[in-house]
C-alpha positions as CSV (number, residue, x, y, z in Angstrom):
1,X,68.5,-23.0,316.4
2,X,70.5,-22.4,312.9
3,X,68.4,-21.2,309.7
4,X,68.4,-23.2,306.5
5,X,67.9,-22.2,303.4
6,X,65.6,-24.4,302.1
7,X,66.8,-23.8,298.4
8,X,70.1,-25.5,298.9
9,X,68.1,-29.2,299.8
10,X,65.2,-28.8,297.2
11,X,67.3,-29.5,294.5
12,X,67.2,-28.5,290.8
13,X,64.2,-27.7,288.8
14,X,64.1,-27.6,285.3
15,X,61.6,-25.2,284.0
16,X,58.2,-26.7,281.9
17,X,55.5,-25.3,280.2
18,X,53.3,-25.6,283.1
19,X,55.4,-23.6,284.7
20,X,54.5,-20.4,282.7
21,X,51.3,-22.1,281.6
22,X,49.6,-19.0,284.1
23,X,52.0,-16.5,283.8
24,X,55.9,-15.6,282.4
25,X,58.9,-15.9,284.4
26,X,61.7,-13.5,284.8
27,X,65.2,-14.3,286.2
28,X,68.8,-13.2,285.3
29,X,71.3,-15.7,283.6
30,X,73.9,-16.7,286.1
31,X,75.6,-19.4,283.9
32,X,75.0,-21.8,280.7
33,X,76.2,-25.1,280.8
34,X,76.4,-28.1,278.4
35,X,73.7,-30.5,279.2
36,X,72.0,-33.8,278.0
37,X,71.7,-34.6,274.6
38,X,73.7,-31.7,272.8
39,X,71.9,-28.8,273.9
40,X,72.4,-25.9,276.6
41,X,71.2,-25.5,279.7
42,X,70.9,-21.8,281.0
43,X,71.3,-21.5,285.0
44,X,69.5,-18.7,286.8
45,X,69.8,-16.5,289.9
46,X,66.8,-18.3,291.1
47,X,68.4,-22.0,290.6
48,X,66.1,-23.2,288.1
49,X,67.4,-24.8,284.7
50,X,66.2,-24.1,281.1
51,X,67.2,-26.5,279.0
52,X,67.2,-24.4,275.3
53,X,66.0,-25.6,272.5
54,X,67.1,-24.9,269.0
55,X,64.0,-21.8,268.5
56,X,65.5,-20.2,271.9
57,X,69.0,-20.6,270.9
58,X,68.4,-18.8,267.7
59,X,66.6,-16.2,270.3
60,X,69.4,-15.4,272.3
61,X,72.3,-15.7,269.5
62,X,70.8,-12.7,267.8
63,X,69.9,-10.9,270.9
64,X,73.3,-11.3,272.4
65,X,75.9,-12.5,270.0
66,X,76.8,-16.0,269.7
67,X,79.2,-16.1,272.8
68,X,77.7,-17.3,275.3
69,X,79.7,-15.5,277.9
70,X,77.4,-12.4,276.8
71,X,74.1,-14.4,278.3
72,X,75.6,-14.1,281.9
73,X,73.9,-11.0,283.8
74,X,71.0,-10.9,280.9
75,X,67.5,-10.9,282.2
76,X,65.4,-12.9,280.5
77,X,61.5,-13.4,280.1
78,X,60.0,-17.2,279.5
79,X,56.3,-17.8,278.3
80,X,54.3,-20.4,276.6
81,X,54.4,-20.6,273.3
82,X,54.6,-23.2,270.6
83,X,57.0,-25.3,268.2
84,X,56.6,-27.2,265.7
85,X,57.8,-30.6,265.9
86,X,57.6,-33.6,263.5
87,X,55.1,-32.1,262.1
88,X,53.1,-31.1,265.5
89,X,52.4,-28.3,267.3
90,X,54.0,-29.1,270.8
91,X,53.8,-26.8,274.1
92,X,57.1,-25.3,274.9
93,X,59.1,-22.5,277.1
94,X,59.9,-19.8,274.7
95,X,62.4,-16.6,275.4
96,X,62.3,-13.3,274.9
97,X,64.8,-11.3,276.3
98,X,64.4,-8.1,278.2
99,X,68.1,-6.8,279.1
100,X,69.0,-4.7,275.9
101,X,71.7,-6.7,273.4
102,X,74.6,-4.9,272.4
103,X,74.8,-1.5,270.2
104,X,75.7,-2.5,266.6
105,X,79.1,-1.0,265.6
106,X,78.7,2.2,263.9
107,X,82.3,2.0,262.9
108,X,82.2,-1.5,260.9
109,X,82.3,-1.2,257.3
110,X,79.2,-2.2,255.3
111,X,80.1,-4.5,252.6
112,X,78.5,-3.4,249.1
């Protein structure tokens, strides 16, 4: 009989705060993709989806540079945390990454 891997047919799961309600997740940026309503999407070795918000984006930009090229190979940590929202303190997936950002440039010139 053939093997299946039962990945391929569960389809995608986007990650949710109950997700790391227990404990963080780790996994390694494969991709980042456009999705619904303006914002990214990061894709991960595991298949799951994080769709970033604008706290996250700001995360990664200064972990990584704003290209978003430089995410792909990146391991990343998600937990629970919190944002504030309309004036509400709302559940959310927050980032933190793990694989070291890039060396600043010793040779750039500091403006004075």
């Amino acid at each position: 009989m053939p093997r299946y891997d039962l990945k391929k047919y569960s389809g995608q799961r986007f990650i949710k705060p109950d997700h790391v309600r227990e404990e963080p997740l780790r996994d390694t940026i494969v991709g980042v993709q456009e999705g619904k309503f303006g914002k990214l999407e990061l894709l991960f070795e595991s298949g799951d989806i994080l769709s970033l918000n604008g706290t996250n984006t700001g995360t990664l930009r200064n972990a990584y540079g704003r290209d978003s090229d430089k995410l792909v190979g990146k391991e990343i940590e998600m937990f629970l945390g919190t944002i504030r929202y309309a004036g509400t303190d709302n559940p959310a997936v927050l980032v933190r990454p793990i694989t070291p950002g890039p060396k600043p440039d010793m040779d750039d010139e500091i403006p004075f």
